[in-house]
C-alpha positions in Angstrom: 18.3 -22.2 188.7 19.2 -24.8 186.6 17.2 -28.2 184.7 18.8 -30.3 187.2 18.4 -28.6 190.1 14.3 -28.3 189.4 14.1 -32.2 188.9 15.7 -32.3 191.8 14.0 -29.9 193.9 10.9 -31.6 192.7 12.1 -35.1 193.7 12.5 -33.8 197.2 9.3 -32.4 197.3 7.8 -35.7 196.7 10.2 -37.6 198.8 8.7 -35.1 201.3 5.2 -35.6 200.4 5.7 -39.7 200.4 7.0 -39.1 203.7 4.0 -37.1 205.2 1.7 -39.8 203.7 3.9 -42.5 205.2 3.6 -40.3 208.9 -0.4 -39.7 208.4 -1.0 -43.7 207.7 1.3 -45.0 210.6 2.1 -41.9 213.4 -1.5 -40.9 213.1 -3.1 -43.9 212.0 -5.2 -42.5 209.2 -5.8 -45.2 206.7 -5.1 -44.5 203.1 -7.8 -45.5 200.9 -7.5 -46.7 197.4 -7.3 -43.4 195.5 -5.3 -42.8 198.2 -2.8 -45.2 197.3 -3.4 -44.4 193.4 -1.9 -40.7 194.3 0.8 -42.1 196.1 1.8 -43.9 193.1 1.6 -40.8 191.1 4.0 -39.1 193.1 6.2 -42.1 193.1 6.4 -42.2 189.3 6.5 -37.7 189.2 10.0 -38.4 192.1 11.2 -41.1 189.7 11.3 -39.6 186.8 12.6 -35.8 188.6 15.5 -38.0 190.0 16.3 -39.9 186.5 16.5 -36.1 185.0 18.3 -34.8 187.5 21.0 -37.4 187.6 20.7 -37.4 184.0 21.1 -33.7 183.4 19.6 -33.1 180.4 19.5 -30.6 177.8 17.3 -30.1 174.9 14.7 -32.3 173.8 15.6 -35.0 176.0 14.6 -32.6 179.1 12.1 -31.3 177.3 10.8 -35.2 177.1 11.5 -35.1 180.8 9.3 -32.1 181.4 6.4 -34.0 179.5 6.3 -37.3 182.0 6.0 -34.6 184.9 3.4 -33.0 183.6 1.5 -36.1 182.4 2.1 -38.2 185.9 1.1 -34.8 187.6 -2.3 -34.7 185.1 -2.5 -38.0 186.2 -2.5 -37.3 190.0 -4.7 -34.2 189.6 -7.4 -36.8 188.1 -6.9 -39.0 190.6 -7.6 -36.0 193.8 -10.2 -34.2 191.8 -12.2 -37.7 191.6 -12.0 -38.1 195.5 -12.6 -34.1 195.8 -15.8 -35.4 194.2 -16.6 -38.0 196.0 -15.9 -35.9 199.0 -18.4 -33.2 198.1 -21.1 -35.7 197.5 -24.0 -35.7 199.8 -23.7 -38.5 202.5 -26.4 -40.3 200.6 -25.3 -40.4 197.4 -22.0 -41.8 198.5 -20.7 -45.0 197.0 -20.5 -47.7 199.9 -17.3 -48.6 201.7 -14.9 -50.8 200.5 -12.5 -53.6 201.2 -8.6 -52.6 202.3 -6.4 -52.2 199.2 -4.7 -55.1 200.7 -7.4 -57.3 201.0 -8.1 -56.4 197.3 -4.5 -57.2 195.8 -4.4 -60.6 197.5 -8.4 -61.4 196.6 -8.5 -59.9 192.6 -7.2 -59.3 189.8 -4.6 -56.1 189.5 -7.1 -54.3 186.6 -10.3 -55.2 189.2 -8.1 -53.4 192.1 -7.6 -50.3 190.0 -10.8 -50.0 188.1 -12.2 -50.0 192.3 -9.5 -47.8 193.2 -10.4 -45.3 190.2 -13.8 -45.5 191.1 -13.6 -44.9 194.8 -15.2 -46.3 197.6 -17.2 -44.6 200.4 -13.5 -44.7 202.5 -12.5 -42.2 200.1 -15.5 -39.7 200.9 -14.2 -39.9 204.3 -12.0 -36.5 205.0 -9.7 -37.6 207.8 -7.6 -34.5 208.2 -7.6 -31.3 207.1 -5.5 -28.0 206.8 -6.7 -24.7 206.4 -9.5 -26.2 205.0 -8.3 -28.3 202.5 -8.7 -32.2 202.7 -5.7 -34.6 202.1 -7.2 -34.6 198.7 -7.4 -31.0 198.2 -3.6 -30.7 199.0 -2.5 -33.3 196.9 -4.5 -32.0 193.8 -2.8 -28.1 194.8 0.9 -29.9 194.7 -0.2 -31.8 191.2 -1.4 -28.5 189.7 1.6 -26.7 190.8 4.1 -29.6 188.8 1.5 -29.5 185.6 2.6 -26.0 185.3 6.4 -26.8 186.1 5.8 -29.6 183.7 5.0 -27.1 181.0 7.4 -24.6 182.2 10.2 -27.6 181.2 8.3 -28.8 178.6 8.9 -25.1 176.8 12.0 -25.0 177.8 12.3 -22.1 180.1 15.3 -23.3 182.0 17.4 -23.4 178.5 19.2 -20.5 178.5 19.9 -20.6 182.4 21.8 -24.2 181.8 24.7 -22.3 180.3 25.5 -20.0 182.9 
């Protein structure tokens, strides 16, 4: 398998993961909170930057580069769902209270007051909603960013050199 074809095959998977989300806030009406929202944006910038390489094609350093932003906006992510797999795991009375809506936030505060809440969580995102095989939303999430870390580094170290050739 070639560069391109990874970056691309990770921009579908987080087309596809945007897409769940999109279903589980309006099909099953399970609202997002703000790290929520935070991870959703992580996943935006990992697709972004998969479909820029892919179209791009790189070779070299400059996919090497590419490799890096994956892996750093997937670090990024994995921060984001380990904080609300800790807030998750907290007992019930040591949870921070509920917040406002992150739309009610944008309109009411500053951008850097939204996110410093959103980093910080809220008792929404304590809530588990859903789960799969016993994994919250969360739990998923931080299994897909661990998974494009390590496809980050595999990039990064430029495994899928040789096979660009062939």
């Amino acid at each position: 398998m070639t560069r391109q074809n990874v970056f691309f095959l990770v921009f579908l998977v987080c087309a596809a993961l945007l897409g769940v989300a999109f279903y589980m806030e309006y099909v099953m009406n399970l609202e997002p909170c703000p790290l929520c929202w935070l991870q959703r944006y992580a996943f935006m910038a990992i697709g972004a930057v998969s479909l820029i390489a892919a179209l791009h094609n790189p070779g070299g350093w400059s996919g090497r580069i590419y490799g890096l932003l994956l892996g750093v906006f997937s670090a990024i992510g994995l921060a984001l769902a380990g904080r609300q797999l800790w807030l998750q795991s907290l007992p019930e009375d040591q949870v921070p209270a509920c917040g406002p809506s992150v739309e009610y936030m944008l309109d009411v505060l500053p951008w850097l007051d939204v996110l410093k809440t959103a980093i910080q969580g809220t008792g929404d995102c304590a809530k588990v909603l859903w789960s799969f095989m016993g994994l919250s939303i969360a739990g998923w999430t931080a299994v897909f960013f661990s998974f494009l870390i390590l496809l980050g580094l595999v990039l990064l170290f430029g495994a899928f050199e040789k096979s660009r050739h062939l």
